[in-house]
ZAMARGU-4260 file (C-alpha; in steps of 0.2 Angstrom, whole numbers, plus 5000, padded with zeros to 4 digits):
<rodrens>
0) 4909/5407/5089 | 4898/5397/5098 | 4902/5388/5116 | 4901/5370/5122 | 4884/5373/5131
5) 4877/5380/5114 | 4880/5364/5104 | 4866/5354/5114 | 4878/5344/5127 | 4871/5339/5143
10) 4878/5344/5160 | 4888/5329/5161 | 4896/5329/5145 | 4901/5350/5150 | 4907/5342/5165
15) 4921/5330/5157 | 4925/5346/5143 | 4928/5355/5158 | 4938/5341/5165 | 4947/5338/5148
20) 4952/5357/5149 | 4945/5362/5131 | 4935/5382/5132 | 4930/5383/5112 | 4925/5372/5102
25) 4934/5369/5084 | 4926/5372/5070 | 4925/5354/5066 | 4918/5350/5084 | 4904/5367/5081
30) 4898/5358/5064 | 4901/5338/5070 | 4894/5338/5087 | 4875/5345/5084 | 4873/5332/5068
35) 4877/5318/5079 | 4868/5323/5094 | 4852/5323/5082 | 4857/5304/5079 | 4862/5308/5059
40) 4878/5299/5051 | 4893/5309/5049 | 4907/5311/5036 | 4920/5325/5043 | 4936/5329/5037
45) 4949/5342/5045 | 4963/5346/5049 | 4975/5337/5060 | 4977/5342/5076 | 4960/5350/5077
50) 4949/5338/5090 | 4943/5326/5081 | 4941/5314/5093 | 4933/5326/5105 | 4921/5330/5092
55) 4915/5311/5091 | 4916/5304/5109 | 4907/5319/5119 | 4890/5318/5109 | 4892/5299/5106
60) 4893/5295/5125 | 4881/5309/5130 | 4867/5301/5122 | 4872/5285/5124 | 4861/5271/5136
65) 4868/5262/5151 | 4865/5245/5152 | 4852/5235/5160 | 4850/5217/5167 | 4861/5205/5156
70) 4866/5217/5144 | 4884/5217/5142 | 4886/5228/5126 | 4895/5236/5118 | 4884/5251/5115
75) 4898/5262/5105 | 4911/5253/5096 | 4928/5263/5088 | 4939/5258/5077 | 4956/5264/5075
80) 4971/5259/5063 | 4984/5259/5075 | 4986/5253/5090 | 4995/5270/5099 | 4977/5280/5089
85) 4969/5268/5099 | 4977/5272/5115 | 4974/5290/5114 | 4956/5287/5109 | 4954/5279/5124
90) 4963/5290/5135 | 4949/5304/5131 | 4933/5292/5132 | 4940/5289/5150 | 4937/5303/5157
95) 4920/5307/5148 | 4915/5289/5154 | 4916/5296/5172 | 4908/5310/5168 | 4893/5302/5159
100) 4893/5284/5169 | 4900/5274/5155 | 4915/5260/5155 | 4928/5261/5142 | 4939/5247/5136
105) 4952/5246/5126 | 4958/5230/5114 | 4974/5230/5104 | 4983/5218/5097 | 5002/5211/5106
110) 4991/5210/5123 | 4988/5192/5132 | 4969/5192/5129 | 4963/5184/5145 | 4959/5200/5153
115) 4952/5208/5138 | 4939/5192/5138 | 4936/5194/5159 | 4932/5214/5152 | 4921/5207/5141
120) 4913/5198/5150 | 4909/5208/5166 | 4902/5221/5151 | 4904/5237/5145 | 4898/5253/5133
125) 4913/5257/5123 | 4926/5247/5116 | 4940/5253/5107 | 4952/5245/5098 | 4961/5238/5080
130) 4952/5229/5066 | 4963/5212/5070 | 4961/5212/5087 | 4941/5214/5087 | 4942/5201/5073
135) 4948/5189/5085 | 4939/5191/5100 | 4926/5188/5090 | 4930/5172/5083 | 4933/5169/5101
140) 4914/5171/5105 | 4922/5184/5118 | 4914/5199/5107 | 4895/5201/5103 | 4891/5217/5089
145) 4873/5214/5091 | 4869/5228/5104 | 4882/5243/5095 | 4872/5259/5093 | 4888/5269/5086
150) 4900/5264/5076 | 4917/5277/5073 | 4928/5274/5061 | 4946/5286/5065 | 4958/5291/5052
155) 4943/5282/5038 | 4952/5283/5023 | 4967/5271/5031 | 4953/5260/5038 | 4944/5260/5021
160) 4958/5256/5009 | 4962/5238/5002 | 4976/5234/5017 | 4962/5237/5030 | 4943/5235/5020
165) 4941/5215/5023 | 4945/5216/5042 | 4932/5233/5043 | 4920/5226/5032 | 4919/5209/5041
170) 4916/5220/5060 | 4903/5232/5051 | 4893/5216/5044 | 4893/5209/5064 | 4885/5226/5069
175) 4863/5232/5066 | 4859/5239/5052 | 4849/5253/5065 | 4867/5259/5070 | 4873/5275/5071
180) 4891/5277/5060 | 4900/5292/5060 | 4919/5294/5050 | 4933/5305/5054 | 4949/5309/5044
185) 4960/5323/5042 | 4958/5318/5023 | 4944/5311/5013 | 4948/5301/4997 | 4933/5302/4984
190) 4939/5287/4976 | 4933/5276/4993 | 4916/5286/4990 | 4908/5268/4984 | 4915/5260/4999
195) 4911/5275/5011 | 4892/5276/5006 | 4891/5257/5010 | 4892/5260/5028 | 4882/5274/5027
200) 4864/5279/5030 | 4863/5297/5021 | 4877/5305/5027 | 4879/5324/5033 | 4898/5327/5029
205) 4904/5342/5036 | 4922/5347/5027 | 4934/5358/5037 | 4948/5354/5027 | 4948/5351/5009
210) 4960/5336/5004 | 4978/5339/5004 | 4978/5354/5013 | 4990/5355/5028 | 4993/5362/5045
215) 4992/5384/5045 | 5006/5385/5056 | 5019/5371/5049 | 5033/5376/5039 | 5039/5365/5025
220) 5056/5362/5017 | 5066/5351/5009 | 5084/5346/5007 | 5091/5339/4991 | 5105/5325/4995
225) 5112/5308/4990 | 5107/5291/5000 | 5126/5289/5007 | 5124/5306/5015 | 5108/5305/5023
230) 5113/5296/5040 | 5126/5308/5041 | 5115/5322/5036 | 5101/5318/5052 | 5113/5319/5065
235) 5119/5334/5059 | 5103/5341/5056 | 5099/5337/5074 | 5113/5341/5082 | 5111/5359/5076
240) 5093/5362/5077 | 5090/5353/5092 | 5074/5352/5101 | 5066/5345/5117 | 5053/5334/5104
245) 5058/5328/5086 | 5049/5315/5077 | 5060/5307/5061 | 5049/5296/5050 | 5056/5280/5041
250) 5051/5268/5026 | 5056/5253/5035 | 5058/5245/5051 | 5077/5243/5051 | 5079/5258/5044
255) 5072/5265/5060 | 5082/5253/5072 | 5097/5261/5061 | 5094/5279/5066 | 5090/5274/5082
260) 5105/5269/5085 | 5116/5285/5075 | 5108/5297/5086 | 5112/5287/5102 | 5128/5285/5099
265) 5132/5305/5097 | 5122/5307/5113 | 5103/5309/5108 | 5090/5301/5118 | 5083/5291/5105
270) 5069/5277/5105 | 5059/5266/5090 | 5043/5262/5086 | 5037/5252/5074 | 5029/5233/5073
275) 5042/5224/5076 | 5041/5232/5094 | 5029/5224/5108 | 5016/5235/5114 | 5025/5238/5130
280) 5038/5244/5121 | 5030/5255/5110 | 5020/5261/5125 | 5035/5266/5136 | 5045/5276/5123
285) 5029/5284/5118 | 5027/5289/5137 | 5043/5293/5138 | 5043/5304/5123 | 5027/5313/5131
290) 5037/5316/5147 | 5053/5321/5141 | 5065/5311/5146 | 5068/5304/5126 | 5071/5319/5114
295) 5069/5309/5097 | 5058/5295/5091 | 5062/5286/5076 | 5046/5278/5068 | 5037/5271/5053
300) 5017/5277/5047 | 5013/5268/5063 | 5013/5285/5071 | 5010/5297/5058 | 4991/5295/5062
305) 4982/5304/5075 | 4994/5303/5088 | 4994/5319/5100 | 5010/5324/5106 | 5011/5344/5113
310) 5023/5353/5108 | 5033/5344/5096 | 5044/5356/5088 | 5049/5350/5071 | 5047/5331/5059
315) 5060/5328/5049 | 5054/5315/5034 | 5069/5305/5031 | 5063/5294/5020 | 5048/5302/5010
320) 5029/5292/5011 | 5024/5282/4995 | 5005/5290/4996 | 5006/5309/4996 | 4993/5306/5011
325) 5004/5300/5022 | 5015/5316/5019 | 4999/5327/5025 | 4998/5313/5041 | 5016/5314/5044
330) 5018/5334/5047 | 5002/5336/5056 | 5011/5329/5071 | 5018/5347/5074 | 5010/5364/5073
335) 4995/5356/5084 | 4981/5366/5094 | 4989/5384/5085 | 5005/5380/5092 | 5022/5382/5076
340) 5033/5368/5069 | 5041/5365/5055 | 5046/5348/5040 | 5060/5346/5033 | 5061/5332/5018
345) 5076/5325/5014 | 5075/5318/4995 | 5087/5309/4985 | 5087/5307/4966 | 5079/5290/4967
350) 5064/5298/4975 | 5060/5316/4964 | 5045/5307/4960 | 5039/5305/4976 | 5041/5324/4979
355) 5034/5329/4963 | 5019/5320/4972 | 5018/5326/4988 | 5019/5345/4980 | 5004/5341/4968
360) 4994/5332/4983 | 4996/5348/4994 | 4996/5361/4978 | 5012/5370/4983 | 5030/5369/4980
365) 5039/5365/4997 | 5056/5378/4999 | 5074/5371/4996 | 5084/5371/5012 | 5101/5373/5009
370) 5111/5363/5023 | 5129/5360/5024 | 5135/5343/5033 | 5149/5347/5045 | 5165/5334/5048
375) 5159/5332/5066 | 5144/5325/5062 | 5147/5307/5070 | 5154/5314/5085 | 5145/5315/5100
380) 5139/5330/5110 | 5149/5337/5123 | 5135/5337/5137 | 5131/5319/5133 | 5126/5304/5143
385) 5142/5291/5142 | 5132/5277/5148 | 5122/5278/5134 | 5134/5280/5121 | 5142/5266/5128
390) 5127/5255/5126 | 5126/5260/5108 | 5143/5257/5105 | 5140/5240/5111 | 5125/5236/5103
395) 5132/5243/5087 | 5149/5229/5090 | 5137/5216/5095 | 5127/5219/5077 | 5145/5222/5067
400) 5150/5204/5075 | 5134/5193/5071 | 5134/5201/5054 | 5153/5195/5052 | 5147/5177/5059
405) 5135/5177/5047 | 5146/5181/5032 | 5161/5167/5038 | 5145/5154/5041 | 5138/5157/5022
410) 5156/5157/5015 | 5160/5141/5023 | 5180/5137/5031 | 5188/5134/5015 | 5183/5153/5006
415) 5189/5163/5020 | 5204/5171/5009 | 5195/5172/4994 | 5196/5186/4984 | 5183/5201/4981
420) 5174/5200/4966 | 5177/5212/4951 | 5161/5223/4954 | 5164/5226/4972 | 5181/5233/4967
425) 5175/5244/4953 | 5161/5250/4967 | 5170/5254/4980 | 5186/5263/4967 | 5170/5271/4961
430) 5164/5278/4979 | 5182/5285/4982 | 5182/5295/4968 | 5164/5300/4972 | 5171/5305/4990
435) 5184/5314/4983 | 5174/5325/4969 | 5164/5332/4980 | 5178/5335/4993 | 5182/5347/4978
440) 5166/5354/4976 | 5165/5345/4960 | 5151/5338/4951 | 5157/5319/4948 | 5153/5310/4934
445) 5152/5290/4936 | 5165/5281/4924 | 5155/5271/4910 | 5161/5253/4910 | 5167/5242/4899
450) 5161/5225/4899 | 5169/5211/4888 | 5158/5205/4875 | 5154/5185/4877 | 5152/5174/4865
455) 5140/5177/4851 | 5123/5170/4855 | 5117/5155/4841 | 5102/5161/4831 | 5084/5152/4831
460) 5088/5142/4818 | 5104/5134/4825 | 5096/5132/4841 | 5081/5121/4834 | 5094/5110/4823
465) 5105/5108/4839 | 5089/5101/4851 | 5082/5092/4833 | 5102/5082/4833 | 5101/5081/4852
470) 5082/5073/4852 | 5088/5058/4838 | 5102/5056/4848 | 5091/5046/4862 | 5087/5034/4849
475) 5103/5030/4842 | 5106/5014/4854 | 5123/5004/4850 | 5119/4988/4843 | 5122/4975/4859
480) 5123/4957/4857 | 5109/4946/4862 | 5115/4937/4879 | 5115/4918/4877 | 5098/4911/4881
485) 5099/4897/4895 | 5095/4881/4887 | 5079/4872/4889 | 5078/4854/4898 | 5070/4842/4888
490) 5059/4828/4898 | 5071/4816/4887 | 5085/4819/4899 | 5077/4811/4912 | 5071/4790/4910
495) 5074/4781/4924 | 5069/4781/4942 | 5079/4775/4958 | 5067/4763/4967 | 5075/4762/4984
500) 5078/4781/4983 | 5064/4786/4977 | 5074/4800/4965 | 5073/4802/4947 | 5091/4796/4939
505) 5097/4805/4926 | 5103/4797/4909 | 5121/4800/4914 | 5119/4791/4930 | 5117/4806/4941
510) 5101/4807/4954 | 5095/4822/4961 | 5077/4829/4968 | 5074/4837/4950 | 5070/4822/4938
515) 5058/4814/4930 | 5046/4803/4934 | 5031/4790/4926 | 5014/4790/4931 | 5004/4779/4920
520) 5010/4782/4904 | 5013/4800/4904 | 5031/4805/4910 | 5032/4824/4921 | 5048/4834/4923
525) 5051/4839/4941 | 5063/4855/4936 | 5049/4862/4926 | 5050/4879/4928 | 5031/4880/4927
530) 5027/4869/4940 | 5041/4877/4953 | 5037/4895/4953 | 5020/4900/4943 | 5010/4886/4947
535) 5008/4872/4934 | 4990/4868/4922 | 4990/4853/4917 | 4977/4856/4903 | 4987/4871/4897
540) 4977/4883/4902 | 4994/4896/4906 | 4996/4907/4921 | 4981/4920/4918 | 4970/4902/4927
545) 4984/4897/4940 | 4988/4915/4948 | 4967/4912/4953 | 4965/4906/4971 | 4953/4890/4969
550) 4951/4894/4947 | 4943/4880/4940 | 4952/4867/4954 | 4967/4871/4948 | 4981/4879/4958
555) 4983/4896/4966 | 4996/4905/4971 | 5012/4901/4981 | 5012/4901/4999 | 4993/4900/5000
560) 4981/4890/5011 | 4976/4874/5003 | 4986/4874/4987 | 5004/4867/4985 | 5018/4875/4976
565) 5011/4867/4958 | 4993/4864/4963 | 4986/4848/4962 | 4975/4833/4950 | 4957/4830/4959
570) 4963/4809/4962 | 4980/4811/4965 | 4991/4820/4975 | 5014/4822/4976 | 5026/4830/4988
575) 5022/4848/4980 | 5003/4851/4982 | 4987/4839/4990 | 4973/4827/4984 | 4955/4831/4985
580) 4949/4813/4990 | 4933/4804/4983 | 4923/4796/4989 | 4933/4779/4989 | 4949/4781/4984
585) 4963/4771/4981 | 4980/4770/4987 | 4994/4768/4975 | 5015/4771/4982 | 5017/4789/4975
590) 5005/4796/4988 | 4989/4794/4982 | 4975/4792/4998 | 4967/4776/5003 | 4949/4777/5012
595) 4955/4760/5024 | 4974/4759/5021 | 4989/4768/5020 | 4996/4780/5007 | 5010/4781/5002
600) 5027/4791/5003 | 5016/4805/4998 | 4998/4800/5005 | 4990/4802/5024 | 4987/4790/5035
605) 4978/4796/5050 | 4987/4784/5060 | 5004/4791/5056 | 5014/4806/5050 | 5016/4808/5031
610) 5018/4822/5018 | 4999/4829/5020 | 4983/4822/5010 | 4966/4818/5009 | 4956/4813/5025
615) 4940/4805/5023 | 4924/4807/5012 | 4923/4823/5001 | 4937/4834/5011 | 4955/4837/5013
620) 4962/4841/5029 | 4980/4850/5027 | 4995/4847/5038 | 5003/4861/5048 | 5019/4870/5040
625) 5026/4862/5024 | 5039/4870/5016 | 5029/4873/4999 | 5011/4878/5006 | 5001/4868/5021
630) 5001/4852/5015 | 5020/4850/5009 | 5033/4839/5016 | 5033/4834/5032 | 5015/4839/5036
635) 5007/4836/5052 | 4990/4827/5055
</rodrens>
């Protein structure tokens, strides 16, 4: 086997191996580290727990420049899936970086971003750090990828997947085509060879570990158990294996949260990471996980990747991964560096698939554990903290009561005595039962129910004819009487005038604003409903003319400047519109205009007030505010 020093590194770089504490290499950092000295890309696949990130960052940043003048790189850029990978990444560039003279920063995402831009922008070599936090600091115009000599994709297949690929592909477009690009993985899917090769520029790929297999020294087993049974089944578990380190990997966040809070209850120092936790917080239980003051930590995928935590002495897989990869990820975190560990599975009926999977992805079958669930599983250890029991206990009431709020506030005041529904009687007779067959070391059989038949369900046929009769339905209107049509007033009604008045008289002797009058020998009905509301033409031309402003001479529309509520004849004007004067005029007592005279009841005399007319040659000057338009009653000069 060779040494450090025989692989090519400089002084420096042997320095910060030195510092790091490694004596061999790996046979992943023998094959890796002499390809990308020589400047080659890089596919390599190994094991977990085997230096991969070593094996990248040491010939990277041994051959990497410094900058000069205004140069504010990045030189190297490194992308990582997670934001804990990330983290560790960067905690062994660190001390390289002194070694070799090179600033590392770090950028993940649920940090404020001013300092990450001041970082930026005082410059650096390497940056580190998750696609959507690069993505953003580059919209930013905070990140420049024009000067990035090497570009690292970690843990390659997550980052070349369809969750991560638009994100990846969008920060690999950004960088030169020139770049150096080296991928890392403990497993190399063949079906992202397309997707791999783009990136690439003839790739050396050096394959320790062919894809599936696992970790030498990690022993795998599995227990078979039912859903109901499996919180009950991890404390117990724990309680009886124990250990300083124990990782318990989840499906889902809550699901976390609720083991979290199982195993603190009995006693366990426990803690949760997953993305619903900031990044201080996920940062603190990971520290404290490391230092050992927290014994378990409950977590989703989040940290089945890369993360390097020594001595971790078994994982327990309580709800098995979707992708068999994740299987592979999730047990590397033991049996690292040489050391032993051991897996333990737990699979319910629901999800035989999913280990049928996992033992064709790995090409093994994984051993039954048989594991018996004591009665005491629930209560807590006799060593245990109280203060933290108690804080469980309260968190666990506080949780109980805001779900009970929740229920009374959907049911509303007036349900809160309303009975349980049918089904959830028949399912909770049915877990009794349940319980009590396998209190009996019984296999239990679920009762088959009964449902009532409903009513039977019309055919095709009788459904058209039923919407056919509902459609001719609409139509079938009652027959409704025709209301009475308001009778017409005829002109004949009215035939006489009231001189001293002024009003039209009616043949019965009644006088009102609404009669007729003479002009000439013509005779015009004041209540026409023509003339009062949608403008009046006298040559018949019908309201298509009279709704135009100025049509023809001939009226406009109500309210309008210059035209009266029924518009107006070119020599003559009455209370309801105005006269366009001629040249000489004439004057005549129903309010025609008189050049050097008065009008009259109707006219304009610019000497006095009057109802709005004429005013001199070839004009019309309207009065101010008439009740029908500018020129009505009562009109100003």
């Amino acid at each position: 086997m060779a040494t450090f020093a025989e692989l090519g590194l400089s002084e420096n770089a042997l320095a910060a191996v030195e510092a790091l504490g490694y004596t061999d290499p790996t046979p992943v950092q023998e094959r890796a580290i002499p390809l990308a000295l020589e400047g080659r890309d890089v596919i390599a696949a190994a094991k977990t727990g085997t230096g991969k990130t070593a094996a990248f960052s040491l010939p990277s940043m041994d051959t990497l420049p410094h900058r000069k003048g205004s140069e504010r790189g990045p030189f190297m850029l490194v992308i990582s899936p997670t934001r804990e990978l990330a983290s560790q990444i960067a905690d062994t560039c660190m001390p390289i970086g002194k070694h070799t003279h090179h600033f590392v920063g770090v950028f993940l995402g649920g940090v404020a971003y001013d300092r990450q831009i001041k970082k930026l922008e005082r410059g650096l070599d390497v940056a580190i750090g998750t696609p959507g936090r690069l993505i953003d600091l580059m919209e930013r115009g905070a990140l420049n990828l024009g000067e990035v000599k090497v570009l690292v994709l970690d843990e390659a297949d997550r980052l070349l997947d369809m969750g991560f690929w638009p994100q990846v592909e969008q920060i690999v477009k950004a960088t030169p085509d020139t770049r150096q690009t080296l991928l890392f993985s403990a497993t190399i899917d063949r079906s992202q060879d397309q997707t791999m090769f783009s990136v690439l520029n003839n790739p050396e790929i050096v394959e320790i570990a062919q894809r599936g297999e696992t970790a030498d020294k990690v022993d795998q087993y599995v227990i078979n158990t039912t859903r109901r049974q499996k919180p009950e089944l991890l404390n117990a578990l724990i309680k009886e294996k124990g250990g300083s380190r124990v990782i318990v990997f989840t499906k889902t966040k809550g699901c976390a949260d609720n083991c979290t809070r199982r195993l603190q209850r009995i006693g366990i120092p426990t803690e949760a990471i997953h993305a619903d936790r900031s990044q201080a917080q996920r940062s603190r239980a990971l520290d404290a996980f490391r230092n050992g003051r927290v014994n378990v930590i409950v977590a989703t995928d989040v940290l089945a990747r890369g993360i390097d935590v020594p001595e971790v002495d078994y994982v327990v897989n309580y709800d098995l991964p979707i992708m068999p990869e994740d299987y592979v990820h999730r047990i590397g975190r033991t049996g690292r560096a040489g050391a032993g560990g051991f897996a333990v599975s737990f699979c319910t009926p629901d999800t035989k698939n999913l280990l049928r999977s996992v033992q064709k992805f790995i090409g093994t079958d994984i051993e039954v554990m048989q594991f018996k669930v004591p009665k005491d599983a629930f209560e807590p250890l006799p060593d245990s903290d109280p203060r933290m029991i108690a804080k469980a206990e309260a968190e666990a009431a506080e949780k109980a009561a805001r779900k009970e709020r929740e229920r009374n506030g959907k049911k509303g005041k007036g349900n809160k005595n309303k009975k349980p529904r049918q089904r959830d009687i028949e399912r909770a007779e049915d877990h009794k039962r349940r319980k009590a067959a396998e209190a009996r070391g019984e296999e239990y059989v679920p009762v088959k129910r009964e449902h009532p038949k409903g009513p039977k369900k019309p055919t095709l046929a009788e459904r058209q004819a039923a919407a056919e009769e509902a459609f001719n339905a609409m139509f079938d209107m009652p027959n409704i009487p025709d209301a009475p049509k308001k009778a017409d007033k005829k002109r004949g009604d009215f035939d006489k005038r009231d001189k001293k008045s002024g009003r039209d008289e009616r043949r019965d002797g009644k006088k009102g604003k609404g009669g007729s009058y003479e002009r000439g020998d013509r005779r015009y009905d004041r209540s026409d409903d023509r003339r009062n509301d949608e403008g009046y033409d006298r040559n018949g031309r019908g309201k298509k003319y009279a709704d135009k402003q100025y049509s023809d001479g001939r009226g406009g529309k109500p309210g309008k400047k210059h035209n009266g509520k029924g518009g107006y004849d070119k020599n003559r004007s009455d209370r309801d519109g105005y006269q366009r004067s001629n040249k000489s005029g004439y004057g005549s007592k129903n309010g025609s205009f008189s050049k050097n005279g008065k009008g009259g009841k109707g006219g304009y005399d610019k000497n006095r007030k009057g109802n709005g007319g004429g005013n001199g040659k070839g004009e019309f000057r309207p009065g101010r505010g008439g009740r029908n338009g500018y020129s009505g009653k009562g009109g100003k000069r």
